[in-house]
MARLOGU-953220 format. One line per 5 residues: number of its first residue (from 0); for each residue x, y, z of N, C-alpha, C, O, CB. Coordinates in pm, whole numbers, plus 50000, padded with zeros to 5 digits. Glycine has a CB too. Layout:
N
NUM> X Y Z X Y Z X Y Z X Y Z X Y Z ~ ...;
//
This chain:
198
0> 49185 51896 51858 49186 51756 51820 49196 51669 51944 49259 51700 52045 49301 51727 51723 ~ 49127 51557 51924 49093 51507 52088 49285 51363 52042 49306 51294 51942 48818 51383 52121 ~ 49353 51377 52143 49463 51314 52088 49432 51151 52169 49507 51054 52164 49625 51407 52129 ~ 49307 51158 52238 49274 51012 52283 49220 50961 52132 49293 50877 52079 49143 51000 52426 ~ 49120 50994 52069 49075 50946 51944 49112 50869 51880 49072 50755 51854 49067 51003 51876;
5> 49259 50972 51824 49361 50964 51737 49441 50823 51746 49467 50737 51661 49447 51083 51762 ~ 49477 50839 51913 49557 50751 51975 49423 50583 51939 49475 50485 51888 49597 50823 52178 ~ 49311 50578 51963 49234 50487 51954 49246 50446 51792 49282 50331 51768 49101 50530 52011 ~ 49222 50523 51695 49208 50511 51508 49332 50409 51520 49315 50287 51510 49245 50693 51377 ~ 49494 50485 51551 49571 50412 51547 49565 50270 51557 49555 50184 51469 49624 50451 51607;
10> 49575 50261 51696 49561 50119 51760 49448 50027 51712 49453 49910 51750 49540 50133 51907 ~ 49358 50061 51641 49264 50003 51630 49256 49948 51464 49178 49867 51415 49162 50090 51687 ~ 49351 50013 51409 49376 49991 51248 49420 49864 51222 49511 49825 51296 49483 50084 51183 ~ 49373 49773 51120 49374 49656 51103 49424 49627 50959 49399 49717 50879 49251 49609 51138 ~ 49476 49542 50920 49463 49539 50763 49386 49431 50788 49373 49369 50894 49598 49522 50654;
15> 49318 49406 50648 49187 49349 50640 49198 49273 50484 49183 49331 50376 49059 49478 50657 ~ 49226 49134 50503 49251 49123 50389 49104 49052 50279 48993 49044 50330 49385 49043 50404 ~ 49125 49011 50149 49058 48999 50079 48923 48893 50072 48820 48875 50007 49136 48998 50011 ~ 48982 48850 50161 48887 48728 50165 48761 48738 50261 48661 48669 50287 48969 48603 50212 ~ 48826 48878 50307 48720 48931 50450 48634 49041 50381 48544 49079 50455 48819 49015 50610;
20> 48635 49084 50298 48539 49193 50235 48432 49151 50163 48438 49054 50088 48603 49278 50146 ~ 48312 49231 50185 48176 49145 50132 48106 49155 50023 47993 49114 49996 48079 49156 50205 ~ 48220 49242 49931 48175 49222 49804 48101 49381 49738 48060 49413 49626 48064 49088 49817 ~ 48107 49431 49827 48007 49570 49838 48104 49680 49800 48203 49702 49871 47935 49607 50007 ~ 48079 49749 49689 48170 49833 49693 48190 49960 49760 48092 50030 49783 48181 49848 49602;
25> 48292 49994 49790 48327 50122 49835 48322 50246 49775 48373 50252 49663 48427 50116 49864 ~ 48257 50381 49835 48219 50450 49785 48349 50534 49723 48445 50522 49799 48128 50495 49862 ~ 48378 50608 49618 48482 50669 49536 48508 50760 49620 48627 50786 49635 48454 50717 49398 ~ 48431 50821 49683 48464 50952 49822 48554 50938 49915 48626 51023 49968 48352 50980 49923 ~ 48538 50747 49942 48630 50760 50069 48767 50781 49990 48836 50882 50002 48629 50611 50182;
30> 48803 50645 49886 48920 50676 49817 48978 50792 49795 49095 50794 49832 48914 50638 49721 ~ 48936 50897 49743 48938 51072 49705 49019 51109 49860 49138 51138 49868 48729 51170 49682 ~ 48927 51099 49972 48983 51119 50134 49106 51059 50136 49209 51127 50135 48892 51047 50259 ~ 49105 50929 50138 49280 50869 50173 49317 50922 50018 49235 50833 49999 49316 50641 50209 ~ 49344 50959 49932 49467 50994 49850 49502 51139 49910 49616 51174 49940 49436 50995 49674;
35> 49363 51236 49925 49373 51334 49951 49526 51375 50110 49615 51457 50131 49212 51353 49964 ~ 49460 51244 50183 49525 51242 50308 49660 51197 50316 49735 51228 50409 49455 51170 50391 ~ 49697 51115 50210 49827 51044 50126 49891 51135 50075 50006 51096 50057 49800 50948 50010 ~ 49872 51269 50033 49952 51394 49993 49965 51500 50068 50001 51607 50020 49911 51445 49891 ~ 49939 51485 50196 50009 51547 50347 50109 51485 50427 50168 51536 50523 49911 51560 50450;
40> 50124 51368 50379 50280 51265 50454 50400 51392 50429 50410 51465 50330 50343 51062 50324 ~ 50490 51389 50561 50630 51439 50516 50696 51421 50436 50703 51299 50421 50701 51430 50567 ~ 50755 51471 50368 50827 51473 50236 50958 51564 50231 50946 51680 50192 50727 51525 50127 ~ 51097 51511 50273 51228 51576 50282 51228 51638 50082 51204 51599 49968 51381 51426 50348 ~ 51277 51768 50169 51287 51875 50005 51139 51904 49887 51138 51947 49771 51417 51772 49882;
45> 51000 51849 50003 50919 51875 49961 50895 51744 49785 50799 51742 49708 50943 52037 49967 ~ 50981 51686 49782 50946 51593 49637 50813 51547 49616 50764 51567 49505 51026 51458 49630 ~ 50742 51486 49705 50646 51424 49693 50657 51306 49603 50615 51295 49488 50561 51504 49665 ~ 50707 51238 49661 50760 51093 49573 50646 51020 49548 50663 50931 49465 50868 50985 49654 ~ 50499 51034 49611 50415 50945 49618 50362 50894 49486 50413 50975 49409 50326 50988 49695;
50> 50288 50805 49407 50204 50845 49297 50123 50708 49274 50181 50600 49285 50293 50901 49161 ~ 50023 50714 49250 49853 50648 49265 49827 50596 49133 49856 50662 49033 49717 50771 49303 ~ 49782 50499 49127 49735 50456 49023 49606 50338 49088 49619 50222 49127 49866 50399 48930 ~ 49478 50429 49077 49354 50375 49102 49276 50286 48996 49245 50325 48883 49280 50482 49134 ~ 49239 50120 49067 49207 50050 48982 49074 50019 49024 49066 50006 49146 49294 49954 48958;
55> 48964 50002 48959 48812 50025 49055 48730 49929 48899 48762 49949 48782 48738 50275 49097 ~ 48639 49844 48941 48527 49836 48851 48593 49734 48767 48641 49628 48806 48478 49976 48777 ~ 48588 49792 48623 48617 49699 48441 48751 49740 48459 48825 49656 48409 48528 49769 48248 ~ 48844 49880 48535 48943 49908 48521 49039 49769 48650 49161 49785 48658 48939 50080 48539 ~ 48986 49670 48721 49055 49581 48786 49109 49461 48732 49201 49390 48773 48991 49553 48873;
60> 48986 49444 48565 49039 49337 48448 49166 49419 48392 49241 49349 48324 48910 49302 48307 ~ 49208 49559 48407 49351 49601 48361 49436 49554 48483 49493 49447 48462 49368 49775 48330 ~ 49454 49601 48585 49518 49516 48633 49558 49383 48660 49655 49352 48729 49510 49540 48675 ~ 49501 49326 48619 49477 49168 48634 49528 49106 48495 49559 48987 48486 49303 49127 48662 ~ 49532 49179 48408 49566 49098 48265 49772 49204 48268 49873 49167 48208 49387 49168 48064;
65> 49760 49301 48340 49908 49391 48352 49998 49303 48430 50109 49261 48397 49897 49550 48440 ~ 49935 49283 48534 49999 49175 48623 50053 49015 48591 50165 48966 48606 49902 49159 48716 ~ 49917 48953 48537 49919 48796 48493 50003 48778 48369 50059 48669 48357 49766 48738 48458 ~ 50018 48864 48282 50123 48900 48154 50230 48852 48192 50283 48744 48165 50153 49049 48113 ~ 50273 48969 48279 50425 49040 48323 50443 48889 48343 50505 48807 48275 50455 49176 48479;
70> 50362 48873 48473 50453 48752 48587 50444 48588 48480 50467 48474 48520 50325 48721 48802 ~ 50419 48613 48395 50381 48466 48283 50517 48498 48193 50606 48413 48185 50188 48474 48159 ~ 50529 48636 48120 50634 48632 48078 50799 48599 48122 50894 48527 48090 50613 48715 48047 ~ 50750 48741 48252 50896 48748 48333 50929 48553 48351 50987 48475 48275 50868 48856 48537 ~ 50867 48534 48474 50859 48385 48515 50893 48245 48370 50990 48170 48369 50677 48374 48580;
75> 50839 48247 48318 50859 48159 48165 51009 48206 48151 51078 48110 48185 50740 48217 48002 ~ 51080 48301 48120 51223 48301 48070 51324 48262 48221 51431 48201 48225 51261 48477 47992 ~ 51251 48317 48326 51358 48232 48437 51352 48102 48500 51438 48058 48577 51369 48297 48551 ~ 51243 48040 48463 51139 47896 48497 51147 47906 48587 51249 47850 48627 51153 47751 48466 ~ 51072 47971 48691 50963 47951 48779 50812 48027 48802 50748 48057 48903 51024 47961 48883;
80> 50785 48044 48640 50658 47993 48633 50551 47896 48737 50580 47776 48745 50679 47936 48532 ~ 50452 47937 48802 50364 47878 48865 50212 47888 48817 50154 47981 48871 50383 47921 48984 ~ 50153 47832 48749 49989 47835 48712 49916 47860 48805 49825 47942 48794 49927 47719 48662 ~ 49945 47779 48941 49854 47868 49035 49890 47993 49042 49797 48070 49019 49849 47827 49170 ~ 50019 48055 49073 50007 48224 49079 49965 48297 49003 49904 48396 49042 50100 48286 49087;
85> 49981 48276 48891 49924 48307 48731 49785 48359 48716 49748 48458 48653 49922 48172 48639 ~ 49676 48227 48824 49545 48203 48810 49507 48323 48911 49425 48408 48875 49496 48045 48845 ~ 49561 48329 49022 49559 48422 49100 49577 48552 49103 49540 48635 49186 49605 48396 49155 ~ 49656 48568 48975 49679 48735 48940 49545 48748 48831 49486 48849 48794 49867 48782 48846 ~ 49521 48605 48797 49400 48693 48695 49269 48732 48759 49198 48828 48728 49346 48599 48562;
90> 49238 48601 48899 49123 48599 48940 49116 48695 49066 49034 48787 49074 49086 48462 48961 ~ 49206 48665 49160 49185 48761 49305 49213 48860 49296 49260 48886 49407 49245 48739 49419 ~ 49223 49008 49192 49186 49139 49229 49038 49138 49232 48997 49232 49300 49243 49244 49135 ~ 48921 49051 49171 48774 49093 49181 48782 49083 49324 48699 49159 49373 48650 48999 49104 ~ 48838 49031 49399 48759 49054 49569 48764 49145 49605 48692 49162 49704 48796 48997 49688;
95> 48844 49260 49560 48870 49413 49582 48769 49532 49549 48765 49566 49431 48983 49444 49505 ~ 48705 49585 49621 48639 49671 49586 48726 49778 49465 48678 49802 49354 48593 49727 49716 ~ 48855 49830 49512 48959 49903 49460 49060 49854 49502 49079 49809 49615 48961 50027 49480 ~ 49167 49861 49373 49305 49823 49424 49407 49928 49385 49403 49957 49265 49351 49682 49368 ~ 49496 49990 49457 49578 50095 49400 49688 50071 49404 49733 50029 49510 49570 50206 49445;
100> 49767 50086 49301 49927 50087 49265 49989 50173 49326 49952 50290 49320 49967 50111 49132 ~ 50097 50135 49400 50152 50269 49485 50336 50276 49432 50423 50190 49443 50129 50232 49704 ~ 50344 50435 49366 50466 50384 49302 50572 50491 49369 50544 50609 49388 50458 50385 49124 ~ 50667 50446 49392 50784 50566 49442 50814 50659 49321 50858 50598 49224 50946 50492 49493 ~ 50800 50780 49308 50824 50876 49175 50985 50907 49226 50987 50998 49308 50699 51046 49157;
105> 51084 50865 49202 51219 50936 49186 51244 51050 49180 51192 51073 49071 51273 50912 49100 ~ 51300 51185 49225 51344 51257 49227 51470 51278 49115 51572 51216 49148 51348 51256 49336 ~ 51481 51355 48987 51524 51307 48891 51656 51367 48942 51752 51322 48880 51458 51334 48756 ~ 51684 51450 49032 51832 51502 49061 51824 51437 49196 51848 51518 49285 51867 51684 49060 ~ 51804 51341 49229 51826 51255 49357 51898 51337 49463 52010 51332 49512 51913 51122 49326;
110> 51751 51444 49484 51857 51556 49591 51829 51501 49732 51865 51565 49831 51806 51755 49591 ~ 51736 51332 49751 51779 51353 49907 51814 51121 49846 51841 51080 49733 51582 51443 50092 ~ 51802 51071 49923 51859 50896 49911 51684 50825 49894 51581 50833 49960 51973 50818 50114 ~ 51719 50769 49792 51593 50653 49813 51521 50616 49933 51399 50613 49945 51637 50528 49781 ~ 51619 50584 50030 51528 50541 50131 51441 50616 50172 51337 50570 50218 51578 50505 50228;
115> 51461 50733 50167 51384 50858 50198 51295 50906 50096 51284 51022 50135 51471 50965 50228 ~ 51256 50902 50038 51153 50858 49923 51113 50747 49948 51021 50801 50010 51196 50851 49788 ~ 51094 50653 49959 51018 50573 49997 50956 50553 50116 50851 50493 50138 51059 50498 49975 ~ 51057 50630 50222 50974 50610 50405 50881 50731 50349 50765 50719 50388 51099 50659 50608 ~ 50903 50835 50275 50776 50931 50253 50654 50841 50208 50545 50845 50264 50806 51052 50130;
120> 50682 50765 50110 50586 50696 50047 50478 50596 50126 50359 50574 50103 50659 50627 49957 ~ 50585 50532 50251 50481 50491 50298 50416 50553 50438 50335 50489 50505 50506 50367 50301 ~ 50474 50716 50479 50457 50750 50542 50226 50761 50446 50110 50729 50471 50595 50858 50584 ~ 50288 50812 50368 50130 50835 50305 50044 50753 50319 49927 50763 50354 50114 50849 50173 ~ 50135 50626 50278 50011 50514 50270 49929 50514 50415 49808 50519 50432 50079 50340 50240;
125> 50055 50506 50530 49999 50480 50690 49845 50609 50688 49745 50603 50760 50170 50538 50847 ~ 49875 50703 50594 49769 50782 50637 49659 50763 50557 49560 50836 50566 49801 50914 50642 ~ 49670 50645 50455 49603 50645 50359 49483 50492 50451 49363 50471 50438 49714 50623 50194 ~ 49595 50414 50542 49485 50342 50608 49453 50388 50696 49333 50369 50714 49495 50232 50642 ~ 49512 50464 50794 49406 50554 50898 49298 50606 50859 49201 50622 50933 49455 50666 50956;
130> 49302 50656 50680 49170 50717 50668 49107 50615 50664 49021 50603 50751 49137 50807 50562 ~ 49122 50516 50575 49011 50416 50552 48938 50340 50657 48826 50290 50654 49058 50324 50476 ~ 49049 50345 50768 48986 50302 50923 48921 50374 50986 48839 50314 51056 49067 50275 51020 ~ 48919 50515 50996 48842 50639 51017 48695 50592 50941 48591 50586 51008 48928 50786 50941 ~ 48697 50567 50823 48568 50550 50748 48494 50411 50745 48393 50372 50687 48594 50586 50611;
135> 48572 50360 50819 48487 50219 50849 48522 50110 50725 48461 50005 50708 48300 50254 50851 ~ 48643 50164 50637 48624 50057 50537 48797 49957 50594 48862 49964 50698 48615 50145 50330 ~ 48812 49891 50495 48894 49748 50479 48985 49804 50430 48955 49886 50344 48847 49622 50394 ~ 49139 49783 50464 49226 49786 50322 49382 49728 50363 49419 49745 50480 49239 49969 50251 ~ 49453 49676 50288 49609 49603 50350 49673 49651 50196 49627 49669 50083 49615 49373 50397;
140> 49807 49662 50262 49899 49650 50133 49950 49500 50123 49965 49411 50207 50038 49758 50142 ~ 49970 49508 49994 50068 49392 49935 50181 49454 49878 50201 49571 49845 50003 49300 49822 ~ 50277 49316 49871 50411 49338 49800 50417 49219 49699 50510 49186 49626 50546 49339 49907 ~ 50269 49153 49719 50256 48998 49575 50301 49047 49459 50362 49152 49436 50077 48930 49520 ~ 50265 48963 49389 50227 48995 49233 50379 49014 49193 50477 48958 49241 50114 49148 49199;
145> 50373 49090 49111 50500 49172 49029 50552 49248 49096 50608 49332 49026 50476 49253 48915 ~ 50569 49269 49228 50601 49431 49300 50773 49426 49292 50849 49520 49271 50532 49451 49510 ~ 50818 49229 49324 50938 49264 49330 51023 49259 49173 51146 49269 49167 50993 49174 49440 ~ 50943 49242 49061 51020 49188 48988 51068 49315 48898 51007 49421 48905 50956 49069 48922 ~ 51212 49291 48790 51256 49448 48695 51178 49472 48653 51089 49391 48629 51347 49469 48586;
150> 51172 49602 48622 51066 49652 48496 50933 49666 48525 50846 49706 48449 51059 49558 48378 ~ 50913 49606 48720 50747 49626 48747 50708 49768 48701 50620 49802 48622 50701 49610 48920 ~ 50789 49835 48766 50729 49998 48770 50688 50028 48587 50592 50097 48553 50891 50141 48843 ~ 50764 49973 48505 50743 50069 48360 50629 49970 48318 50585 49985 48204 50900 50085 48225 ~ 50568 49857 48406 50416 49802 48369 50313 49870 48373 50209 49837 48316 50372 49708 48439;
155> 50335 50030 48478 50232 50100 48513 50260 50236 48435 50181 50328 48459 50217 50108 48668 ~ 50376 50262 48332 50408 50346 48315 50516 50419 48336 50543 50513 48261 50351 50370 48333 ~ 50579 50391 48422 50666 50465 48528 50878 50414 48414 50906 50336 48322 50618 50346 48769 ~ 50933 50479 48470 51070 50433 48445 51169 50468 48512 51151 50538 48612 51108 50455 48339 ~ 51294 50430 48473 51436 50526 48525 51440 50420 48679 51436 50298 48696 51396 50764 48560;
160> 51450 50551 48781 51439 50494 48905 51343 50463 48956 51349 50408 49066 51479 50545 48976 ~ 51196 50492 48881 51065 50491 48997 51063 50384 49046 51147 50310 48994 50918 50513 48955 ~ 50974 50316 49166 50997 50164 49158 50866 50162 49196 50809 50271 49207 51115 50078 49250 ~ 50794 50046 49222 50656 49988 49268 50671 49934 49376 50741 49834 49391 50591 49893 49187 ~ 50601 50000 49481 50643 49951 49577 50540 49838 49654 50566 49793 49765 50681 50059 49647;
165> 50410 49798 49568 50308 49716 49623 50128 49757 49564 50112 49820 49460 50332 49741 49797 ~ 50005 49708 49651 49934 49755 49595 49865 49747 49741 49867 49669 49836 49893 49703 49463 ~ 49804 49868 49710 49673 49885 49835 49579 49841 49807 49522 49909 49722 49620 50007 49878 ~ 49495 49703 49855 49348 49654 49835 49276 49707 49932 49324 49734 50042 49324 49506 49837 ~ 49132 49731 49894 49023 49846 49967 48918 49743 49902 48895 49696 49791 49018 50053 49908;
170> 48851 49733 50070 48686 49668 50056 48623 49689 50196 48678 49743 50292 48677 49480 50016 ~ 48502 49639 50191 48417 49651 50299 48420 49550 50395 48387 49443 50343 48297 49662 50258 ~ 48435 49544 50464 48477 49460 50559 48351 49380 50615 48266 49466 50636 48553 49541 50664 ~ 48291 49239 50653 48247 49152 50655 48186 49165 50830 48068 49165 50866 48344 49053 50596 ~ 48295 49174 50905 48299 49214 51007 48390 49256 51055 48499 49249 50999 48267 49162 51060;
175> 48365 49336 51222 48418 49441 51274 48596 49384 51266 48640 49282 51213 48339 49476 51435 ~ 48673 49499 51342 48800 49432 51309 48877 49362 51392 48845 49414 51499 48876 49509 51267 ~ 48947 49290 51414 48996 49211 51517 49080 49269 51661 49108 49387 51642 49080 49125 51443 ~ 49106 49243 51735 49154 49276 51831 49310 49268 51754 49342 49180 51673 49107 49190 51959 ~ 49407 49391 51804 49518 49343 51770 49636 49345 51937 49599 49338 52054 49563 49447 51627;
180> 49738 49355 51898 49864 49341 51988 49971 49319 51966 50020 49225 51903 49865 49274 52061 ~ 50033 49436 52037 50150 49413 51997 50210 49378 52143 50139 49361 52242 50211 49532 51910 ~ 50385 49369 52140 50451 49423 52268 50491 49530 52326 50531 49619 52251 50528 49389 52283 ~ 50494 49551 52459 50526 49687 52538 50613 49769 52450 50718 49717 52411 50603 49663 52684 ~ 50583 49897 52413 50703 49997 52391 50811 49983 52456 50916 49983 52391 50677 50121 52417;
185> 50816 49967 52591 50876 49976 52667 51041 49846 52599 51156 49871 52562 50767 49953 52801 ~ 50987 49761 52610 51085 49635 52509 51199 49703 52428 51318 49671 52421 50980 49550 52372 ~ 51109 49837 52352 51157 49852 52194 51216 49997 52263 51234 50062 52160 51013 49855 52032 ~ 51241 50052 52332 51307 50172 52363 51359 50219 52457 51307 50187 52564 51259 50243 52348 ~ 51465 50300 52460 51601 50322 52572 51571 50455 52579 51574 50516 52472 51779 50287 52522;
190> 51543 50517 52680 51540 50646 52694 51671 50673 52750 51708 50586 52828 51428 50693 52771 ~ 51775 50798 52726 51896 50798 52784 51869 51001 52793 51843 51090 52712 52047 50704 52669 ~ 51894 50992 52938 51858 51130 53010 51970 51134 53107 51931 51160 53221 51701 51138 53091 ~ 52135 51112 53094 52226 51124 53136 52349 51110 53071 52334 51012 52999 52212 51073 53210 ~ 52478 51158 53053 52573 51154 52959 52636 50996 53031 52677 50988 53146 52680 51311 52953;
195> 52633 50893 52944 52648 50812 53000 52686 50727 52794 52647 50756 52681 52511 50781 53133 ~ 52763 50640 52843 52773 50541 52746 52612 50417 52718 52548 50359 52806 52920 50458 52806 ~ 52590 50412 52570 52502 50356 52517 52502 50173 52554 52415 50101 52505 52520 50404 52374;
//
């Protein structure tokens, strides 16, 4: 494996959001690749907390009427209800080629801590946009919509502890991807190679 490549896919991964995709859909193959690649993330005690719920095509008017419900109902009994957000859960999943529900599955004997189930979870996703950047397509997570509100997760099915942790949008990208940047590693880390106080 050439680890310059690798090191380039990385750095070069963009999220790409909706307004930048051209409408073209994405082929079902690549999706198949990133889930496929989404169920090799580390996973403490092997759980595999991950779990998918692919929305593509006539199946994006289900999400869109699951979503615009919830957040009309939920919202109406606590008043803050917004019509624009409302309009927005019904109308902006069509810019999505695919949109996927990404849900934390609980471990029903909670043999290792949530947090750890969920850094698995999005350990997947990270591999779920490397693939899609590998393949030349578009994709960002969200945490909009319903992700933070009770009871999101049992909108998709799910219960107990599972939770929802957002949604992955996937499209074709308009054009190439932007330059990104961050700051020096160097900033963000202490190497300590002597017994010495922190």
């Amino acid at each position: 494996m050439n680890v310059d490549a690798l090191s380039e896919l990385i750095k070069n991964r963009r999220s790409v959001f909706q307004a930048e995709y051209s409408g073209e859909p994405v082929d079902d193959a690549v999706i198949e690749r990133m889930l496929e690649n989404a169920n090799w993330a580390p996973t403490h005690k092997m759980t595999e907390p991950w779990r998918f719920i692919v929305f593509k095509g006539e199946g994006i008017k289900t999400l869109a009427r699951i979503q615009s419900e919830f957040y009309k109902t939920y919202t109406t009994a606590d008043g803050t209800f917004r019509e624009d957000r409302y309009r927005n859960l019904q109308e902006k999943p069509f810019l999505s080629s695919h949109i996927i529900a990404v849900i934390m599955k609980r471990d029903p004997s909670e043999s290792v801590p949530a947090i750890e189930e969920a850094a698995a979870v999005f350990c997947a996703m990270q591999n779920m946009q490397l693939t899609a950047a590998a393949c030349g397509v578009g994709c960002y997570f969200s945490t909009g919509g319903i992700t933070y509100f009770d009871g999101a997760a049992a909108q998709f099915g799910f219960s107990g502890n599972d939770v929802l942790l957002g949604f992955l949008h996937v499209g074709i990208p308009k054009t190439p991807p932007r330059e990104g940047k961050r700051r020096p590693i160097s900033e963000k880390t202490k190497w300590v190679t002597s017994d010495t106080s922190l």
